[in-house]
C-alpha positions in Angstrom: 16.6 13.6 -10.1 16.5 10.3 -12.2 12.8 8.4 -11.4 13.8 5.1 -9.7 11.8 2.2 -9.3 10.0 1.0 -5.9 10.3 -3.0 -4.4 7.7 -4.8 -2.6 7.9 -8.1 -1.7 5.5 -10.5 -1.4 5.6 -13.3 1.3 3.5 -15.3 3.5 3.8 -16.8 6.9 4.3 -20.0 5.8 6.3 -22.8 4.0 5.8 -21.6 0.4 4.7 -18.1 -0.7 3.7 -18.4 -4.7 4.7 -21.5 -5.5 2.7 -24.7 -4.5 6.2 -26.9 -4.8 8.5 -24.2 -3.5 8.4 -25.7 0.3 10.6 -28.9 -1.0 13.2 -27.1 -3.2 16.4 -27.8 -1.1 17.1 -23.7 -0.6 13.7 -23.4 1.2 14.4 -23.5 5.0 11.0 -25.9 6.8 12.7 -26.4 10.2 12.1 -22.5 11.4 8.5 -21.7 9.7 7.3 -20.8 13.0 10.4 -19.5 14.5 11.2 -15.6 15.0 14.4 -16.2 13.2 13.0 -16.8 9.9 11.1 -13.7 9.8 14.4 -11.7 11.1 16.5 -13.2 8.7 14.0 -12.3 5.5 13.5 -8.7 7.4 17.2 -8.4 6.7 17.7 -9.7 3.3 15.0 -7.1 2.3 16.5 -4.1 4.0 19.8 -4.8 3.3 18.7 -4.5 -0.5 17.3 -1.7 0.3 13.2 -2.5 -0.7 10.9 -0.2 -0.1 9.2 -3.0 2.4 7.6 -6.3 1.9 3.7 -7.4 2.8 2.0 -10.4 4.3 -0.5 -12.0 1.8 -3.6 -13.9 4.0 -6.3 -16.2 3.4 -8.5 -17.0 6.3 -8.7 -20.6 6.1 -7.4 -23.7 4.1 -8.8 -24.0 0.6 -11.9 -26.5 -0.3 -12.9 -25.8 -3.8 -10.9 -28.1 -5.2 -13.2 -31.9 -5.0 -14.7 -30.0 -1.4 -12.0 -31.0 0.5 -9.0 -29.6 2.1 -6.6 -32.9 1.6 -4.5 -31.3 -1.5 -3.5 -28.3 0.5 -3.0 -30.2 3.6 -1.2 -33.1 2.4 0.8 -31.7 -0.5 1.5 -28.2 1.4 -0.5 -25.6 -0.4 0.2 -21.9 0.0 -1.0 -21.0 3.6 -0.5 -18.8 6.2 0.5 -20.8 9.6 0.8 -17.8 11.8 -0.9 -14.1 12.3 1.2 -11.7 9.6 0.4 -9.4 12.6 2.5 -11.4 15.2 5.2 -11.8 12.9 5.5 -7.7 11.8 6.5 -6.5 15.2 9.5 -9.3 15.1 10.6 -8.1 12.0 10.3 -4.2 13.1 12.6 -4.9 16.1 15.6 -6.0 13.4 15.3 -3.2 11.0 14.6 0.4 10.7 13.5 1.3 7.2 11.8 -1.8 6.1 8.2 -1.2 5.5 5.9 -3.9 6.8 2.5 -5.0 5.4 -0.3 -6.9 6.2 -3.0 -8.2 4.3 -6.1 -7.3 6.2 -9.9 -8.0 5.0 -12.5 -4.9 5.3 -15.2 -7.8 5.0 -14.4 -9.8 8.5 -13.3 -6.9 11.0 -14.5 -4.1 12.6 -12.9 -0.5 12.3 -11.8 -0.5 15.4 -9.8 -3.2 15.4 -8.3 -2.8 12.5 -7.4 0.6 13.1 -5.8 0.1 16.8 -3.6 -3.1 15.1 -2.6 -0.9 12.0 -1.5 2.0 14.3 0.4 -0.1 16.8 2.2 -1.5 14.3 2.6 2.2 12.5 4.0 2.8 16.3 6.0 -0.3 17.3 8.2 0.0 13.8 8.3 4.2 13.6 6.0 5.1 11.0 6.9 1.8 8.4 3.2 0.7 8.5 1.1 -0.6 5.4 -2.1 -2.1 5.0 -2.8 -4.4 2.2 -7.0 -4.1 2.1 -8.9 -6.9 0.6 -12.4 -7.6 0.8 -11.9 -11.5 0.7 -13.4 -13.3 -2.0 -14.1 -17.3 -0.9 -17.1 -19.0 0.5 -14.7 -20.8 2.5 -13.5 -17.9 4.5 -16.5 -16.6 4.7 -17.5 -20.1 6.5 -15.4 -19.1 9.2 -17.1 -16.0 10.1 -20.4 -17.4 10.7 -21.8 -17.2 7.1 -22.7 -19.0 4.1 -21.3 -17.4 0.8 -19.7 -14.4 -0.1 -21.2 -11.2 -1.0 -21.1 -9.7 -4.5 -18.3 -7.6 -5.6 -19.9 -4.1 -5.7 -21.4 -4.5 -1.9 -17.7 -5.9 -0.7 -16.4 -2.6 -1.9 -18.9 -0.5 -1.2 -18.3 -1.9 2.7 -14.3 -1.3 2.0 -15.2 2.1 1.0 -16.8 2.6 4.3 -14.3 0.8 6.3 -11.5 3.0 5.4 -13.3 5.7 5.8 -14.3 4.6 9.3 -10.4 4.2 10.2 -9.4 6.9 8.8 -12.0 9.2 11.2 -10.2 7.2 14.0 -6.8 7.6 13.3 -7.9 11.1 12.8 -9.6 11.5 16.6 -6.0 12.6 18.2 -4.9 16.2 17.1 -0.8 16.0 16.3 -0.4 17.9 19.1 -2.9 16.4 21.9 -0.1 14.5 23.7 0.9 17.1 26.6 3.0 14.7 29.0 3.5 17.2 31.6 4.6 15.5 35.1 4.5 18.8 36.8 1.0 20.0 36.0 -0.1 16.4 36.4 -1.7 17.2 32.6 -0.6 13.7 30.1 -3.1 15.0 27.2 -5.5 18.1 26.0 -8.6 16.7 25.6 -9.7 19.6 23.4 -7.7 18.2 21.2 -9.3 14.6 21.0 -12.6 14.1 19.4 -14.5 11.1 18.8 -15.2 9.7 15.0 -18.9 9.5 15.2 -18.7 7.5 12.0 -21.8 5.6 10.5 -22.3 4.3 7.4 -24.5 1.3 5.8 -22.4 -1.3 6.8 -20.0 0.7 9.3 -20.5 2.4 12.4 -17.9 3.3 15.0 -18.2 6.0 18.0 -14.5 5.9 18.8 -11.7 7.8 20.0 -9.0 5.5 19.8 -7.2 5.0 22.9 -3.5 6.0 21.8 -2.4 8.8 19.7 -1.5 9.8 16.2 1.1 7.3 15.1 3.7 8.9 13.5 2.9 8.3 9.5 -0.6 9.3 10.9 -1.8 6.8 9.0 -0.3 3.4 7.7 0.4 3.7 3.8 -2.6 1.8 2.3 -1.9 -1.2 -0.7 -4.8 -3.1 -2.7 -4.9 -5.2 -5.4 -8.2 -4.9 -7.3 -8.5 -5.1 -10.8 -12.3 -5.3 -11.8 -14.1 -1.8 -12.7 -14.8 -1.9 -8.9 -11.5 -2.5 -7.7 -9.9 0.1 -9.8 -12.6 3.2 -8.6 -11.6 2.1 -4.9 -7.8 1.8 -5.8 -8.3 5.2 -7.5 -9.6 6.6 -4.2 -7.6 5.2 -1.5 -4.3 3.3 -2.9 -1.0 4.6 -2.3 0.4 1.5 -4.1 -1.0 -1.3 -5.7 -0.3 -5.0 -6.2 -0.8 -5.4 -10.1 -1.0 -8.5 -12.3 0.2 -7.9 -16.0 -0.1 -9.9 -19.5 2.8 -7.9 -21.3 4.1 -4.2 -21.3 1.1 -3.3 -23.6 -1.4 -4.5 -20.4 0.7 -3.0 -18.0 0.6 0.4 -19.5 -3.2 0.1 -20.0 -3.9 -0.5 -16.7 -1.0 2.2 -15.4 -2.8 4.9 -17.6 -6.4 4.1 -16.3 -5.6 4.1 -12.9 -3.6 6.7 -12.8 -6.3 9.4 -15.4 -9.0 7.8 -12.4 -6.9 9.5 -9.1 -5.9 13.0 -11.3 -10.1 12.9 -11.7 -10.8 12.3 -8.2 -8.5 15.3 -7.4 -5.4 12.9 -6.9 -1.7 13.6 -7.3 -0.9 10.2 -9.9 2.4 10.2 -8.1 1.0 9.7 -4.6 0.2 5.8 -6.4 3.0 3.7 -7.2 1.6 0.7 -9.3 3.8 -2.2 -9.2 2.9 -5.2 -11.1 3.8 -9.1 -10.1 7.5 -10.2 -10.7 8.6 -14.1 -10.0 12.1 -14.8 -11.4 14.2 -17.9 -10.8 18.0 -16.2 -11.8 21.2 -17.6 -11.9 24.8 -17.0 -13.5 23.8 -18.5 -16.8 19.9 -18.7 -18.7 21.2 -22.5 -19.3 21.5 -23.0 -15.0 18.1 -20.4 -14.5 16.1 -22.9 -16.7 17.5 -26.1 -15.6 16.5 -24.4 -12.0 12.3 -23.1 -13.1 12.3 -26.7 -14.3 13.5 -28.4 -11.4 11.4 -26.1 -9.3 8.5 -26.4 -11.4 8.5 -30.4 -11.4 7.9 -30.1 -7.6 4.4 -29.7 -7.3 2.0 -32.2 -7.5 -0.8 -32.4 -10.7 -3.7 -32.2 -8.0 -2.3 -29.4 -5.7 -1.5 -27.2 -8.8 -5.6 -28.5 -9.7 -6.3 -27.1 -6.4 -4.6 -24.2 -5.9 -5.7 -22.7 -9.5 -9.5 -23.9 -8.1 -8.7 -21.9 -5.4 -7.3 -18.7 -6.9 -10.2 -19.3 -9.9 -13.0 -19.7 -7.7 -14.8 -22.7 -8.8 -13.8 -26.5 -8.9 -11.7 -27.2 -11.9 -12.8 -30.9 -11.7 -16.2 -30.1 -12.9 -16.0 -27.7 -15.4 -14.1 -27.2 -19.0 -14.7 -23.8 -20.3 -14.5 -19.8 -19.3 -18.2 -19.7 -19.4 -18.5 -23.0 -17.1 -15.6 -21.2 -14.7 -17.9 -18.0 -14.7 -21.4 -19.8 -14.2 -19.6 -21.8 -10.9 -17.9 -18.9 -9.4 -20.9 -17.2 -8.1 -19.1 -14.2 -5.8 -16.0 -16.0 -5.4 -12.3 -15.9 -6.7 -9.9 -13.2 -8.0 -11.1 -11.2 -11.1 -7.4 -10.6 -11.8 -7.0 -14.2 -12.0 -10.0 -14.9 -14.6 -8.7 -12.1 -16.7 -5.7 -13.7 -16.7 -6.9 -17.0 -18.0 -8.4 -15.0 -20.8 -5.1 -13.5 -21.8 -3.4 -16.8 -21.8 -6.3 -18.5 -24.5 -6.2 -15.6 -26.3 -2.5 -14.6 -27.0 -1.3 -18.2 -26.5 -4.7 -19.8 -28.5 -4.1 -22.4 -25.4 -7.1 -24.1 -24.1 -8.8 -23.5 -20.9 -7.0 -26.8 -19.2 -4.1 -25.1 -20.5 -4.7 -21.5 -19.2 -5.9 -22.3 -15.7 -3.3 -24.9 -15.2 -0.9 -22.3 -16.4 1.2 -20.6 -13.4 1.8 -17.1 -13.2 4.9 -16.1 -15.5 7.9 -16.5 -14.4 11.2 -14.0 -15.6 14.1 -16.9 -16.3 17.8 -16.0 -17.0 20.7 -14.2 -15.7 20.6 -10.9 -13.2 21.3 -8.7 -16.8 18.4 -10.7 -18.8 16.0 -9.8 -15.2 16.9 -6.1 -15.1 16.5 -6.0 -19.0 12.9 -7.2 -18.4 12.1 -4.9 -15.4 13.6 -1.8 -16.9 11.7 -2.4 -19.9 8.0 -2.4 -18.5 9.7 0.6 -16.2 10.8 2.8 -19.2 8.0 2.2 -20.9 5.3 4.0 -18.4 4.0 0.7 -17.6 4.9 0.5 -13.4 6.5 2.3 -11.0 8.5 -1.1 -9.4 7.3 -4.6 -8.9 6.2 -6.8 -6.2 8.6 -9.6 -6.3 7.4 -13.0 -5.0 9.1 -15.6 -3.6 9.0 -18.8 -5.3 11.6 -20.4 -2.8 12.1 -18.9 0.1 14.2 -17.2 1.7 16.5 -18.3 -1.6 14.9 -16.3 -4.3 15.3 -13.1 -2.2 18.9 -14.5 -1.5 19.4 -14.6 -5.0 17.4 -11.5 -6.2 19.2 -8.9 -3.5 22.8 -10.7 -4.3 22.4 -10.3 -8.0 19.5 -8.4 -9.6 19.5 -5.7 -7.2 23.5 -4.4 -7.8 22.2 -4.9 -11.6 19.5 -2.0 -11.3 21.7 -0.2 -9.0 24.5 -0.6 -11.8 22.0 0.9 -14.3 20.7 4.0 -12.0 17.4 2.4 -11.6 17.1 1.9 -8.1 18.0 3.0 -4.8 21.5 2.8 -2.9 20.3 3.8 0.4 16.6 5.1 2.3 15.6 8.5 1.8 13.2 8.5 4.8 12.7 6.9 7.7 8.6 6.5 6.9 7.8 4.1 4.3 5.3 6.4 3.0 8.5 9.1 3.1 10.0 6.2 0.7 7.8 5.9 -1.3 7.6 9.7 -2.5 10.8 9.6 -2.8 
């Protein structure tokens, strides 16, 4: 059977997803941002274009690197997340049936316990379409809201990820598959032979459990991460069953594809159980001349200061006060995205741009017709460089309009991606 590729998409509960001027294009809907409906509706879109399932990014709290304050995000509408991605999953479960549904959820500032009771009611509520996008969290900011100061370094958020996972996965393991007895007659609901507690303690972790319900039916939600520091890529190795990749080219891509996937076959992991799917933003349309007049329209949306803020943000350090890569590292401390640095670094280096250039540089953007899009992602697929993309919305719900009405026929035209769900699980999808 011909490999085919895998579609995530990338969303957040909010106005704009990926792109800080994206809530005032005219196809982005404002009036129903905290309405059921909107979620429905994108819930729909997706599944009717037949993506493997779509994920909730999160940041808990409002940006301040930028000049220490929160007015660019607040007055010029920065990428945030107004409601729970957990409130808004269940909504979206009730309208579809294959759709798998993400959420980004940080090992840093919950217990096991909670996160494994949320993550297996929702593996219940939508029948077995559960995913859990782990992050460790990376901002002082958040980390403000938690009830301390600064972040931790890198190699002790992991190390307490590692844990963390490991904690929930002794819980969602508590409940044999065959505990549940339900017998009205004998007045017996469970065996409790068959339910055993986690006992589970570790440095950072400890948890006694059982859980109170039973093995949800993908026994586990499918677990998503998006690290890309030596770190990152050890736990991804361990745990991932896909990851959220950024990329600098097809050369990048395959680099990091090969690394990640010789690290699983090491740790005694089947490379196929991982499907590594880098970043995709497109802005398409029935002619490149319309797609660029569009990017350019869209792109002349966003203020100077909230593109200064949201790259301070996603940088980790205050771009007002510093000038060069060494600068950016020296201010960072534990903060920001690695992927994000690394990034910069590509742009100087194959672009010979500044740093002002590079950091004020958005992520890359595929511009041109549905054939000139599918041309790009079946490239970086044929190549070995991905299994599928996570495609982000730039404009929402009108990209993912655009992108199921026109790219998706294009791949299914070329044999390259699904015309209908193989499973009912997303995990079962994703195999597939």
């Amino acid at each position: 059977m011909p490999r085919t590729m895998h579609l995530m998409a990338y969303l957040k509960t909010g106005a704009t997803a990926v792109h800080p001027g994206g809530w005032r294009h005219p196809q982005t809907d404002l009036h129903d941002v905290f309405s059921p409906a909107r979620y429905e509706h994108i819930a729909r879109v997706l599944e009717a274009a037949c993506f493997d399932g779509c994920f909730y990014a999160d940041t808990l709290g409002i940006p301040d690197l930028y000049t220490d304050s929160i007015r660019p995000y607040v007055e010029y509408g920065g990428q945030l997340s107004h409601l729970d991605p957990m409130m808004v999953l269940p909504v979206m479960a009730r309208v579809t049936r294959h759709l798998g549904l993400g959420a980004t959820l940080s090992t840093t500032f919950h217990q096991a316990y909670h996160l494994a009771r949320m993550l297996a009611s929702l593996d219940f509520l939508s029948g077995g379409r559960a995913c859990w996008n782990i992050v460790t969290s990376s901002m002082d900011f958040e980390a403000r809201n938690f009830g301390r100061q600064s972040m931790d370094a890198v190699q002790n958020r992991y190390d307490q990820a590692d844990e963390m996972v490991e904690a929930c996965c002794a819980l969602w393991d508590c409940w044999g598959a065959d505990a549940l007895v339900l017998d009205k007659a004998s007045g017996r609901f469970a065996d409790p032979d068959k339910v055993h507690r986690a006992d589970y303690e570790g440095k950072y972790v400890r948890v006694r459990g059982p859980l109170t319900m039973p093995r949800s039916p993908q026994g586990r939600p499918v677990l998503m991460q998006a690290g890309s520091s030596p770190r990152g890529r050890a736990f991804a190795a361990r745990w991932a069953e896909v990851i959220f990749a950024s990329s600098h080219g097809i050369a990048d891509a395959s680099a990091f594809y090969q690394d990640i996937k010789g690290r699983m076959e090491a740790q005694g992991r089947n490379p196929a159980h991982c499907q590594i799917c880098p970043a995709l933003t497109v802005v398409v349309a029935e002619t490149e001349s319309i797609a660029r007049e569009k990017a350019e329209y869209l792109d002349s949306l966003t203020p100077p200061e909230l593109e200064l803020a949201t790259s301070s943000a996603m940088l980790g350090a205050d771009l007002s006060k510093i000038g060069t890569v060494e600068e950016l590292e020296a201010a960072r401390g534990h903060q920001g995205h690695g992927g994000h640095v690394d990034r910069v670094r590509a742009k100087m280096a194959a672009d010979k741009a500044s740093f002002t250039e590079a950091t004020r540089n958005r992520r890359r953007t595929i511009i041109g017709t549905a054939t000139q899009v599918a041309d790009h992602m079946e490239a970086m697929f044929q190549a070995g460089a991905c299994d599928g993309f996570v495609v982000m919305g730039n404009v929402t719900p009108g990209m993912f309009e655009d992108f199921a009405r026109m790219v998706v026929p294009e791949l299914q035209r070329r044999g390259l991606f699904r015309t209908a769900y193989a499973a009912e699980t997303l995990r079962g999808n994703l195999l597939a």
